[in-house]
C-alpha positions as CSV (number, residue, x, y, z in Angstrom):
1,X,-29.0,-7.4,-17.3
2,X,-26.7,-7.5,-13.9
3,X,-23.9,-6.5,-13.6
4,X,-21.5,-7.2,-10.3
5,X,-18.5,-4.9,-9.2
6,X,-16.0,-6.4,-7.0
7,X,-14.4,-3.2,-5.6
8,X,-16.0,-0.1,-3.9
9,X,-13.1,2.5,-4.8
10,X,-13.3,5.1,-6.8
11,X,-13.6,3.6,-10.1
12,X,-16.2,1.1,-8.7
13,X,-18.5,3.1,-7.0
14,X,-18.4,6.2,-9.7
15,X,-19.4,2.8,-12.6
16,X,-21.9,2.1,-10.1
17,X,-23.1,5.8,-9.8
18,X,-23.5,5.8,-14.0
19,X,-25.0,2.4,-14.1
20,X,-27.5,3.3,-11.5
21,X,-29.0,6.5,-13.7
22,X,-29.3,4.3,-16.8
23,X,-31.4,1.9,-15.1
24,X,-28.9,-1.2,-14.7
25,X,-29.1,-3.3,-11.5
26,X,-26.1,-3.5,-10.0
27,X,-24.2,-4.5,-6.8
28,X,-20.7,-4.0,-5.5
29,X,-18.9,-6.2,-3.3
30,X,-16.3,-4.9,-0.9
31,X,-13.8,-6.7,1.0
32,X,-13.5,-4.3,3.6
33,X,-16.0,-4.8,6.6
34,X,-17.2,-1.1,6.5
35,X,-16.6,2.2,4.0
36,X,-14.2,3.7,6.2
37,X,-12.6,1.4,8.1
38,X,-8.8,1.9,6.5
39,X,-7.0,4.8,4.7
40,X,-6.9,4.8,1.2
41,X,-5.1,7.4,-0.1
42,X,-5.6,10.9,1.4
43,X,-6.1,13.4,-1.3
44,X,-6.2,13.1,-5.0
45,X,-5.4,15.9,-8.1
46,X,-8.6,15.3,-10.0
47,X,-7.5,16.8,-13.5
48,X,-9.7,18.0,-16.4
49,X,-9.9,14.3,-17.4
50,X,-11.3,13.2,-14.2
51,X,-14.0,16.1,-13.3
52,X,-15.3,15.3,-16.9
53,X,-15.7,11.4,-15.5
54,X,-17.3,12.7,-12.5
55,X,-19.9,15.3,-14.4
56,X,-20.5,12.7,-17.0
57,X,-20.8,9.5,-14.4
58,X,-22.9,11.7,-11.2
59,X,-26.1,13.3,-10.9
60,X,-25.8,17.4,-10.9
61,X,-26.6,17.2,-7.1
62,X,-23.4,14.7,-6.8
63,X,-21.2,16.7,-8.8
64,X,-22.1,19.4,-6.8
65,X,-21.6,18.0,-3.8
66,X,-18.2,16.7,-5.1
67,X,-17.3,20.3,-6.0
68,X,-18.2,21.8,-2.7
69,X,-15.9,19.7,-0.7
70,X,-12.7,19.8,-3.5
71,X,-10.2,22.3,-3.2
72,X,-10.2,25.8,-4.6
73,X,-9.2,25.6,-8.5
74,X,-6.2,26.8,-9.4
75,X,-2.6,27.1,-8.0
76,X,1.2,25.7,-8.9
77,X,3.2,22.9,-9.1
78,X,7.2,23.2,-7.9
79,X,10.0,21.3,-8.8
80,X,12.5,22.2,-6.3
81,X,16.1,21.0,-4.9
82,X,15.8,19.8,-0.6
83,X,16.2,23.2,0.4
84,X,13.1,24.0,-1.1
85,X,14.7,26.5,-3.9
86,X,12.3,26.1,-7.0
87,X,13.8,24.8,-10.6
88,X,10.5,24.8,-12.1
89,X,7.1,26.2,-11.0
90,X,3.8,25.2,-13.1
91,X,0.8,27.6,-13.3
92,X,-2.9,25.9,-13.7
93,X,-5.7,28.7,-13.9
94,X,-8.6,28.6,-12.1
95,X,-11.6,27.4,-14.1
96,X,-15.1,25.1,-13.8
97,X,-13.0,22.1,-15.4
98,X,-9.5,22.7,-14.0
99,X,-8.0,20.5,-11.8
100,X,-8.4,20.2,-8.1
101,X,-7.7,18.4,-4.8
102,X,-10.3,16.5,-3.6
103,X,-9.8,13.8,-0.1
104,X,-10.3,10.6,-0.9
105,X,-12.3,9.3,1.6
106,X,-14.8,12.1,1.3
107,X,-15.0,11.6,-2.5
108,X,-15.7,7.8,-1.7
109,X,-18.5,9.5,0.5
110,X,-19.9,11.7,-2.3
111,X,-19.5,8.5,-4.6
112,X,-21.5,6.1,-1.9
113,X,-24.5,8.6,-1.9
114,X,-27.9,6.8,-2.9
115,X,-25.6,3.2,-3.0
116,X,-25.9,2.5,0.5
117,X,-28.2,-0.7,-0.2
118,X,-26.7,-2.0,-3.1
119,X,-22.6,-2.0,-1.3
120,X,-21.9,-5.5,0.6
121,X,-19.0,-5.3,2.7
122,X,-16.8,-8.0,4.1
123,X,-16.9,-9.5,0.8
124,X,-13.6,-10.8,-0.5
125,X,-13.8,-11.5,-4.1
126,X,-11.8,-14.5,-5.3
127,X,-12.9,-16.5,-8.1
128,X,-15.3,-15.7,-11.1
129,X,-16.9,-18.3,-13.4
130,X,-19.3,-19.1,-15.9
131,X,-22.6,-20.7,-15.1
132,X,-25.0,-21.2,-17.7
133,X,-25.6,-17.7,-19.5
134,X,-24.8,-16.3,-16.6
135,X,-21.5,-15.6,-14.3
136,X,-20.8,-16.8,-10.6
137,X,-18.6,-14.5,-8.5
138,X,-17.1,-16.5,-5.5
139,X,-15.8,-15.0,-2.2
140,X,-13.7,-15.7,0.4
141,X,-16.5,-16.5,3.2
142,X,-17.5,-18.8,0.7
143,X,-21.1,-17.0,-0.8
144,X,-21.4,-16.1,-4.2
145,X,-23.2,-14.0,-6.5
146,X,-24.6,-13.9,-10.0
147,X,-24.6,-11.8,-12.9
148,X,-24.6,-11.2,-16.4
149,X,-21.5,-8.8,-16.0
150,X,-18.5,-8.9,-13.5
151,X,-16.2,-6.2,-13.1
152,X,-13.0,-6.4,-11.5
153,X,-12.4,-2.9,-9.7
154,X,-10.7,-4.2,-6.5
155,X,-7.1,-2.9,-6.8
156,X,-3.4,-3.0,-7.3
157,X,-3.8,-7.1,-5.9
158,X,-7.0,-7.6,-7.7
159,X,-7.4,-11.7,-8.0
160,X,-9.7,-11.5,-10.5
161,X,-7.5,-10.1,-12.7
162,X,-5.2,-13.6,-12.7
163,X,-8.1,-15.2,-14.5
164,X,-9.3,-12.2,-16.5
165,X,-6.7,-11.2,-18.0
166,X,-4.1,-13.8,-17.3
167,X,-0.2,-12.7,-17.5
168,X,-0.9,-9.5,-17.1
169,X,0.3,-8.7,-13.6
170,X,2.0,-5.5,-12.8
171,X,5.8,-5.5,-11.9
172,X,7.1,-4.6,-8.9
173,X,10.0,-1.9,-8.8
174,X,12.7,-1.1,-6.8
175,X,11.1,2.2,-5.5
176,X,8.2,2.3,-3.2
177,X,6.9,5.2,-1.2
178,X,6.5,6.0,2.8
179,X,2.9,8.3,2.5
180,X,1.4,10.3,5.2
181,X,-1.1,13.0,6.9
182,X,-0.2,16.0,8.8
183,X,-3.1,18.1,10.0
184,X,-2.9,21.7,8.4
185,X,-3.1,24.0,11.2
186,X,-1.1,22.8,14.3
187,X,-1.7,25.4,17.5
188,X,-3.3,28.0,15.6
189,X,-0.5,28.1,13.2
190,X,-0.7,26.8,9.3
191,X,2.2,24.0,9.1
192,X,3.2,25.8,5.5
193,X,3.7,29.2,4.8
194,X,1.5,31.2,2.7
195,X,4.0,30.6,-0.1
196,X,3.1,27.3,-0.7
197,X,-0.6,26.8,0.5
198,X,-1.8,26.9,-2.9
199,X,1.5,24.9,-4.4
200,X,1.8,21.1,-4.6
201,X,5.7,20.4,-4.4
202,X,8.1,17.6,-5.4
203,X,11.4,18.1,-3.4
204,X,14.5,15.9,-4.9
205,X,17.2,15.2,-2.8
206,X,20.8,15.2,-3.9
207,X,20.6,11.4,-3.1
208,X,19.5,9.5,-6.2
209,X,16.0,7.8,-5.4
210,X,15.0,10.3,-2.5
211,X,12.5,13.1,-2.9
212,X,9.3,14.0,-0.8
213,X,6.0,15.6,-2.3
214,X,3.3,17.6,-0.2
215,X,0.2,19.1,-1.2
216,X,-2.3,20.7,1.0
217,X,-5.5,19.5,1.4
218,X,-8.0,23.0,2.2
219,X,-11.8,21.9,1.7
220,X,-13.8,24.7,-0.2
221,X,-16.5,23.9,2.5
222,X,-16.4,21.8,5.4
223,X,-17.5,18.2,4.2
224,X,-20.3,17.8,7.3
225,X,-21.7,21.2,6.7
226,X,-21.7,20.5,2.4
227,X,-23.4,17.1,3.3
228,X,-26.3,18.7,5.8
229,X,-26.7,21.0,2.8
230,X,-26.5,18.7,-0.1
231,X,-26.9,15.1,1.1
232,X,-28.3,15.7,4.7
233,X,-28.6,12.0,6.3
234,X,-25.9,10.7,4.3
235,X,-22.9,9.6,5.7
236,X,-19.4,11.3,5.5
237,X,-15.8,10.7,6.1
238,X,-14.1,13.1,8.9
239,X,-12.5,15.9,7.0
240,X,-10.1,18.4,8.1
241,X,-7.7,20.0,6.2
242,X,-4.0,18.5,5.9
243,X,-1.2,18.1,3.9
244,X,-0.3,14.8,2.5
245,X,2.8,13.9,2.2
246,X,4.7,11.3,0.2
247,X,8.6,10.2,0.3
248,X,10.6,7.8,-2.5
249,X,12.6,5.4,-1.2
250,X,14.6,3.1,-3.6
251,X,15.5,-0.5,-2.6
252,X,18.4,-0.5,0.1
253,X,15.9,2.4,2.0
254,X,12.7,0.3,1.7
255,X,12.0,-0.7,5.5
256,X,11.8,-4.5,6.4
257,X,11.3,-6.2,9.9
258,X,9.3,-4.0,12.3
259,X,9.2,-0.8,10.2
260,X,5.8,-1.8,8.4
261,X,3.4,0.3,7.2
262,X,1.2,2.2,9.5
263,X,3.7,1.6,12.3
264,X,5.7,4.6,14.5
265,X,8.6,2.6,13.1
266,X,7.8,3.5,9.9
267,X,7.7,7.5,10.1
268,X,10.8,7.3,12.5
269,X,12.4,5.8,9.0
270,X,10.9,8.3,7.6
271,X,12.0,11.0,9.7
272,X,15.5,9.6,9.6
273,X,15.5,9.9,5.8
274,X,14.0,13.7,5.8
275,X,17.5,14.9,7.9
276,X,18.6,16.9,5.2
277,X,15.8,18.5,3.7
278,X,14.1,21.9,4.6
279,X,12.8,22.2,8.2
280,X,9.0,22.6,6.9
281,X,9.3,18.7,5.4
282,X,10.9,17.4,8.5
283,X,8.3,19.4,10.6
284,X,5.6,17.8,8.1
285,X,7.0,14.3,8.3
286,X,7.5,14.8,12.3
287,X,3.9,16.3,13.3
288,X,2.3,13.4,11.3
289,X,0.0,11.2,12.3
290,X,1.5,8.0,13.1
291,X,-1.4,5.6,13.1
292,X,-1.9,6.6,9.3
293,X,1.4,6.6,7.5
294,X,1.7,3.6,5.3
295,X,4.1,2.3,2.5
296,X,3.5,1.1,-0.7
297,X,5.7,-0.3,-3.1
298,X,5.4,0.8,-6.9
299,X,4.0,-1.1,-9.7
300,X,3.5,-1.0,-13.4
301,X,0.8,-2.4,-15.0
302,X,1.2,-4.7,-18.0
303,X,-0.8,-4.5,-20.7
304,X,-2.9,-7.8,-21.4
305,X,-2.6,-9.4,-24.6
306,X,-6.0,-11.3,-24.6
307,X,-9.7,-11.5,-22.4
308,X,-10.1,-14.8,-22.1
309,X,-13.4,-14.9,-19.9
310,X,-16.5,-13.4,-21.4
311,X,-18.4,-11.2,-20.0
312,X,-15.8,-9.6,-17.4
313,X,-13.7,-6.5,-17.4
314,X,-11.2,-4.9,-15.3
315,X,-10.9,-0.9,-14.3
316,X,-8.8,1.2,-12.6
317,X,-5.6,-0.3,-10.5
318,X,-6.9,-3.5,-11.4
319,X,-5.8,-3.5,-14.9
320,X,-3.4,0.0,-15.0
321,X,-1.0,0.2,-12.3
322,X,0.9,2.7,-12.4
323,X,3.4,4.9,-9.9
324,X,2.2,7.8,-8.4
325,X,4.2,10.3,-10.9
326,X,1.9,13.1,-12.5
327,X,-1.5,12.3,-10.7
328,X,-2.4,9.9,-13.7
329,X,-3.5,7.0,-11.6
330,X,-6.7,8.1,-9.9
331,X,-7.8,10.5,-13.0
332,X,-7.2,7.4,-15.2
333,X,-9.4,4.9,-13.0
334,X,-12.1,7.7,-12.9
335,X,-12.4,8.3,-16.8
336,X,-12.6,4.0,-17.1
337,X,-15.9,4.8,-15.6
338,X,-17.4,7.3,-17.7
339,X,-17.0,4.9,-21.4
340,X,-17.1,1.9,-19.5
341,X,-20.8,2.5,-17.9
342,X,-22.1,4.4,-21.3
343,X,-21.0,1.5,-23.3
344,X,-22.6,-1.2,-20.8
345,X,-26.0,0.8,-20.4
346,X,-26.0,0.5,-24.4
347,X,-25.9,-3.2,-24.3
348,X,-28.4,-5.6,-24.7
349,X,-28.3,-9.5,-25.2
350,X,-25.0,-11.7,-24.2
351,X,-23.6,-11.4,-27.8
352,X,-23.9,-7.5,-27.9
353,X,-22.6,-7.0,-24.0
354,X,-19.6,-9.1,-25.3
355,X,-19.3,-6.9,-28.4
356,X,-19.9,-3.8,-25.6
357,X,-17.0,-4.6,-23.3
358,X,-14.7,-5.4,-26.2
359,X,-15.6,-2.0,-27.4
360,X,-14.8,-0.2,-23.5
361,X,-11.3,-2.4,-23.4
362,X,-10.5,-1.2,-27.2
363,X,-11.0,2.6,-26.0
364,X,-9.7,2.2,-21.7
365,X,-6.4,0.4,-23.1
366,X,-5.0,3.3,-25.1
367,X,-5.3,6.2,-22.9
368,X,-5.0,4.1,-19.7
369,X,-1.3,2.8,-20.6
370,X,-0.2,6.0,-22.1
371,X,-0.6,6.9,-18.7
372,X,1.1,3.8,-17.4
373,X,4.2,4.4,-19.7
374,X,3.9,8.6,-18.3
375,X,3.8,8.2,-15.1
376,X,6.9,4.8,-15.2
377,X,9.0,7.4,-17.2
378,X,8.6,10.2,-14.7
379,X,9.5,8.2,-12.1
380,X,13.2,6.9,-13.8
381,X,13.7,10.6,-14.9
382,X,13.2,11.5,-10.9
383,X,14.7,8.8,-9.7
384,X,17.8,9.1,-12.2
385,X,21.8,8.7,-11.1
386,X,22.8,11.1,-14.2
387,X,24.7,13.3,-13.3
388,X,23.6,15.9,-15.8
389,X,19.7,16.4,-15.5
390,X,20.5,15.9,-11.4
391,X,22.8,18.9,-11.5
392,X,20.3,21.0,-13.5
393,X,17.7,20.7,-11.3
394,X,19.3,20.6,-8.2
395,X,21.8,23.0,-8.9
396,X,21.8,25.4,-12.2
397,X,17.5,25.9,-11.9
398,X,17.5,26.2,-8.2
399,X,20.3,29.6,-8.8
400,X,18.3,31.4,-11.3
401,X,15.4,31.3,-8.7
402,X,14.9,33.4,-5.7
403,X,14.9,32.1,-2.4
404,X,10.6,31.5,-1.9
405,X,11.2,29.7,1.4
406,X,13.8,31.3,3.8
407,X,16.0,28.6,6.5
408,X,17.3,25.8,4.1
409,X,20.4,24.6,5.0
């Protein structure tokens, strides 16, 4: 049995990790030319959920290597008004399985480790078929590739999805977010105060739609020095420590024209729309770099009602979009990996690989668009014009608090 991926994100390449130990060949197909040659995301919370994907799905050296360049366990979570005044403040302990950051493009590193020959780049996928007993994926420079499996791991705007699971395209909404990087330490200086170097934070404005979240980004060990350790001649995304930064924008605040993502125009918007929050966001938002801040409008997935094509499946952001509200999304596209390989590897023969994916869709779908549904609610609650909750947690929280952060407004 082959199987082919058509992504080499996270999802895709941690499948391909699994598949890999069990013995299945496999191959993934990237439409990017190279492994780093855009931004995808900066850091990710990886929750219990997802460091069980990763233990269960990589070999120990991996998952040590995984854990070396992650954050420190532990640390908080702040609801607060603009002026940085908390209204609620989360504690998560420090354990093995607790939840961490980890940078995304140095996770993709850990993740490409020993799949350097089996990733083709500048491979667009855009059709998938059946031939015979087997399946023909098609791509844009007009090769293909056969398998007995295809899976559909390449995104948000996967095109495979139209013809695996047909109908079940994600909905735009009317909120999309303006992301970016700031680096940590800025002349010798952290850009947060010690206060919050261990806190991610979602700041709500008192204009419906607006908020901004930061988290830092502070490797355990340096990524180059944990790869000459762990994966010496292995290559490995820069990594420095930052703080990634996101802000919600609802429709009328959503650039057009020349303010498009990754431009300067795009983090003057940005800038613009911080005015009134604390000085640390608007120093965040101003130090950033420009070349990487990007917007992305939000989506929710649909769930699909029917897999038409045999032998195919969908994971991650290809079939479970969801808004970036409670860290569900990569943790979710992670743990499609762990069932989704375990179930494969177990197959045998075209009518049991059938039964086998049917099996992985029966137990991804469940968990996968309770998250969906999650992280969509969380977003309308944030995003909310009631008067009420706003003036709770703007207002009424933010007084029973002390002032953490001195200089708000």
């Amino acid at each position: 049995m082959s199987v082919a991926i058509a992504g080499a994100g996270l999802s895709g390449l941690c499948l391909a990790q699994s598949l890999v130990a069990a013995g299945i060949g496999i191959r993934v197909y990237e439409a990017d030319s190279g492994p780093f040659m855009r931004r995808q995301g900066y850091r990710i919370t990886v929750d219990q959920h997802g460091i069980a994907a990763l233990r269960q799905c990589l070999s120990p050296s991996l998952m040590a290597l995984a854990l070396a360049t992650a954050s420190r366990p532990g640390g908080y979570f702040r609801f607060t008004n603009s002026d940085l005044r908390d209204a609620v403040k989360l504690k998560f302990d420090a354990t093995p399985d607790s939840g961490r950051q980890m940078d995304r493009q140095v996770l993709r590193s850990v993740l490409l480790v020993g799949l350097e020959d089996r990733v083709h780049y500048g491979k667009t996928a855009v059709a998938v078929e059946s031939a015979g007993g087997d399946l023909v994926l098609r791509f844009a420079d007009r090769t293909a590739a056969r398998a007995s499996v295809v899976v559909g791991a390449d995104g948000i705007g996967s095109v495979l999805r139209r013809q695996i699971v047909p109908g079940a395209e994600p909905v735009n909404t009317n909120i999309g977010g303006i992301y970016g990087c700031t680096a940590l330490v800025q002349h010798g200086d952290s850009v947060l105060p010690d206060a919050l170097g261990k806190s991610g934070v979602l700041a709500i404005a008192g204009t419906p739609g607006r908020a901004v979240f930061f988290t830092s980004m502070r490797f355990h060990e340096p990524p180059q020095e944990a790869f000459a350790r762990l994966a010496p001649g292995h290559c490995v995304a820069s990594g420095d420590d930052h703080v990634m930064w996101g802000m919600t924008l609802i429709d009328s605040k959503i650039p057009t024209g020349d303010a498009m993502p990754g431009s300067a125009a795009l983090q003057s918007h940005a800038e613009h729309l911080a005015s009134s929050f604390h000085p640390i966001i608007r120093r965040l938002i101003s130090t950033a770099d420009r070349d990487a801040t990007i917007f992305t409008r939000f989506a929710v997935g649909r769930r699909p009602d029917a897999w038409p094509l045999p032998r195919t499946t969908l994971i991650g952001d290809a079939i479970h979009a969801m808004p970036p509200f409670g860290a569900h999304g990569g943790n979710t596209a992670l743990r499609d990996a762990a069932p989704g390989a375990e179930i494969i590897a177990a197959s045998s023969g075209e009518t049991s690989i059938e039964s086998a994916l049917s099996a992985y869709q029966n137990e991804m779908l469940p968990y996968a668009f309770k998250a969906v549904d999650n992280a969509a609610k969380m977003m309308h609650r944030l995003t909310s014009t009631n008067p009420l909750p706003r003036w709770l947690l703007l207002k009424l929280l933010p007084r029973l608090h002390g002032i953490t952060i001195p200089g708000g407004q």
